[in-house]
Structures are given as structure tokens and as C-alpha cells.
C-alpha positions as CSV (number, residue, x, y, z in Angstrom):
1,X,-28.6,26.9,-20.1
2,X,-30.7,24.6,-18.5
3,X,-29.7,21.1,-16.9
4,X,-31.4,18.0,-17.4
5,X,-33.5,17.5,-14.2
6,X,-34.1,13.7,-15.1
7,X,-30.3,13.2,-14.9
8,X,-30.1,14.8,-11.4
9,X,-32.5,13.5,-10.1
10,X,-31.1,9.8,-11.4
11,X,-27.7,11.2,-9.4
12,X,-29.1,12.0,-6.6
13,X,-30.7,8.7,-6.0
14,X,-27.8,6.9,-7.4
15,X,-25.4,8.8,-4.3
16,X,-28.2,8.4,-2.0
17,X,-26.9,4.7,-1.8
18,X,-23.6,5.6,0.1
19,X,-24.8,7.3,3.5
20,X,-21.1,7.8,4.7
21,X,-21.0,10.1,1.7
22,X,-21.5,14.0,2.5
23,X,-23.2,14.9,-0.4
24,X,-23.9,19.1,-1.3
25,X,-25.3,20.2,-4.8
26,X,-24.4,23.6,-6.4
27,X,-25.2,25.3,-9.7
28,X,-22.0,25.9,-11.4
29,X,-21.1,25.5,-15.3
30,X,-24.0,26.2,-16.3
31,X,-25.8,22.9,-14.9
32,X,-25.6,21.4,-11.5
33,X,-23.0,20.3,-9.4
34,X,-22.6,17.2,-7.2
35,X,-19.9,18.0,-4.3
36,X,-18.6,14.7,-2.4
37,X,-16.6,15.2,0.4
38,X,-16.4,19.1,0.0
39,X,-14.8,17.9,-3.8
40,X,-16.7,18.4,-7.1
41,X,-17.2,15.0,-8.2
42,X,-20.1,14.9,-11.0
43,X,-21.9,17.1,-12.5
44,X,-25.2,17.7,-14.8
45,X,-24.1,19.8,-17.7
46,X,-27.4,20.4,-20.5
47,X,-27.8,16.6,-21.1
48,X,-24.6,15.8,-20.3
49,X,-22.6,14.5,-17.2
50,X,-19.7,16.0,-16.7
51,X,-16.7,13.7,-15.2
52,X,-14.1,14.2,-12.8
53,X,-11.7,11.1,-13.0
54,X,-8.4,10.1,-12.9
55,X,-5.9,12.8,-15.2
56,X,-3.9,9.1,-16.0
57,X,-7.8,7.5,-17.3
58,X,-7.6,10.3,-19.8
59,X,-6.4,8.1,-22.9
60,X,-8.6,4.9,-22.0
61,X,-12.1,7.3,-21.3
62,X,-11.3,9.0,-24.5
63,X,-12.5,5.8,-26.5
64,X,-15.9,5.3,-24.4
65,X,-18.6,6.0,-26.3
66,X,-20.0,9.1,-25.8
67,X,-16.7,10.5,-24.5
68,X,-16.3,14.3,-24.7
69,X,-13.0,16.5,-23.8
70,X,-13.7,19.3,-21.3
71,X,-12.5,22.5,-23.7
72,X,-11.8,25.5,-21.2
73,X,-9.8,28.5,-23.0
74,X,-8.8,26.5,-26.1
75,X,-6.6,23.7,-23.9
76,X,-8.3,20.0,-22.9
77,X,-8.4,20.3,-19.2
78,X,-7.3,16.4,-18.3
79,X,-9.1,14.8,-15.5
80,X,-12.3,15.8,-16.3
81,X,-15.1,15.2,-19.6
82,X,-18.5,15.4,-20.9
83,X,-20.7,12.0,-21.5
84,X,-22.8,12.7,-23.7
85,X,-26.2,10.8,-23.5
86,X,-25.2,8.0,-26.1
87,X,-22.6,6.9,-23.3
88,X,-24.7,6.8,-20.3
89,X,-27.7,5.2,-21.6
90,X,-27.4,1.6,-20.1
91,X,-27.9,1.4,-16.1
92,X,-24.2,-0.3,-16.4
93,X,-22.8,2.6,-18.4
94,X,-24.0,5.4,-16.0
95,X,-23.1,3.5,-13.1
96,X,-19.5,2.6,-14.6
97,X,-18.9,6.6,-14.9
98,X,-20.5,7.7,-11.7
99,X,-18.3,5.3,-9.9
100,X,-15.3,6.2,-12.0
101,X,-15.7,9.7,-10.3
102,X,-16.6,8.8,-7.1
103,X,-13.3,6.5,-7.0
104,X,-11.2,9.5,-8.0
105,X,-12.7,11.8,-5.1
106,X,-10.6,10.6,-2.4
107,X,-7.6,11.5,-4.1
108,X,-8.7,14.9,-5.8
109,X,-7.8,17.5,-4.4
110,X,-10.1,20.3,-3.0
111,X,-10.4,23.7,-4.5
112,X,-9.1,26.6,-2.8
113,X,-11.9,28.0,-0.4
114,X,-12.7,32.0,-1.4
115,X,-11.0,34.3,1.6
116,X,-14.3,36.6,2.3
């Protein structure tokens, strides 16, 4: 499945902003993947973003518009949704979910690194 290039590129420009940010991209979940830190923090799924946030956020978010559970082997996986495009439209509502994940990526936690 392809990712919306657009998108990425509106992320990467949008992250460019903060220089003490070490920022790496990879393509996982079918779309691409913004790393902060060494942490996933947002990603470009299809049209979608896809949000890592706050597990405690997870009642609030679910009434944004545009607001879609992350579904992974029939269980909602808390801390983390897809936007769809309705909910990200405005310059404020993209910004308002892009900083949403970047202010949860000092407190998430790191995935385990793959022994070689």
C-alpha cells in the first residue's frame, strides 16, 4: 500500500522546525515512519497519520474528528490511532496531533532493539 507523499513531506517540514530533534524515517506498516529520539512517534499510513500519544488521551482523542482506533489482532492497541484526513485538514488540527505525539515521545518507551 502506498503512503501519501504530500503528508510526509508536510511532516517532514513540520519536524524540521525542532533541530534538537534527531529525526530517522523508516517504512513500516505499510506507510512511513517518523522515529524521534530512536522512538516511533508519527507515522504516514495510506492517507492517514498514524498517532502515538498518551494511552490515558485514549477516551478524549476518541471524539476528535477524524479519530480512528488502531485494530491489531482483533484488540484496540491504546496509545496509538489513525487520523483520518477529515481530522487533519486545518493547519491547527494537524499541528494539534503532531504535537500531541511529539509530547508523548519523551515518555514512550523504546522498542526492544533486534539482537543480530
Amino acid at each position: 500500500m502506498a503512503y501519501d507523499t504530500q503528508l510526509a513531506d508536510k511532516i517532514r517540514e513540520y519536524l524540521a522546525a525542532f533541530p534538537k530533534l534527531k529525526i530517522e524515517e523508516k517504512e513500516m506498516f505499510k506507510g512511513l515512519a517518523f522515529m524521534v529520539n530512536g522512538k516511533m512517534c508519527v507515522n504516514v499510513s495510506g492517507e492517514n497519520l498514524m498517532c502515538r500519544f498518551d494511552p490515558s488521551l485514549q477516551e478524549e482523542l476518541a471524539e476528535k474528528k477524524g479519530f480512528l482506533p488502531m485494530i491489531m489482532k482483533g484488540k484496540e492497541l491504546k496509545g496509538y490511532c489513525y487520523v483520518e484526513p477529515e481530522g487533519f485538514k486545518s493547519k491547527k488540527d494537524f499541528e494539534y496531533w503532531i504535537n500531541l505525539c511529539l509530547s508523548f515521545n519523551d515518555k514512550a518507551k523504546a522498542s526492544k532493539k533486534k539482537k543480530k
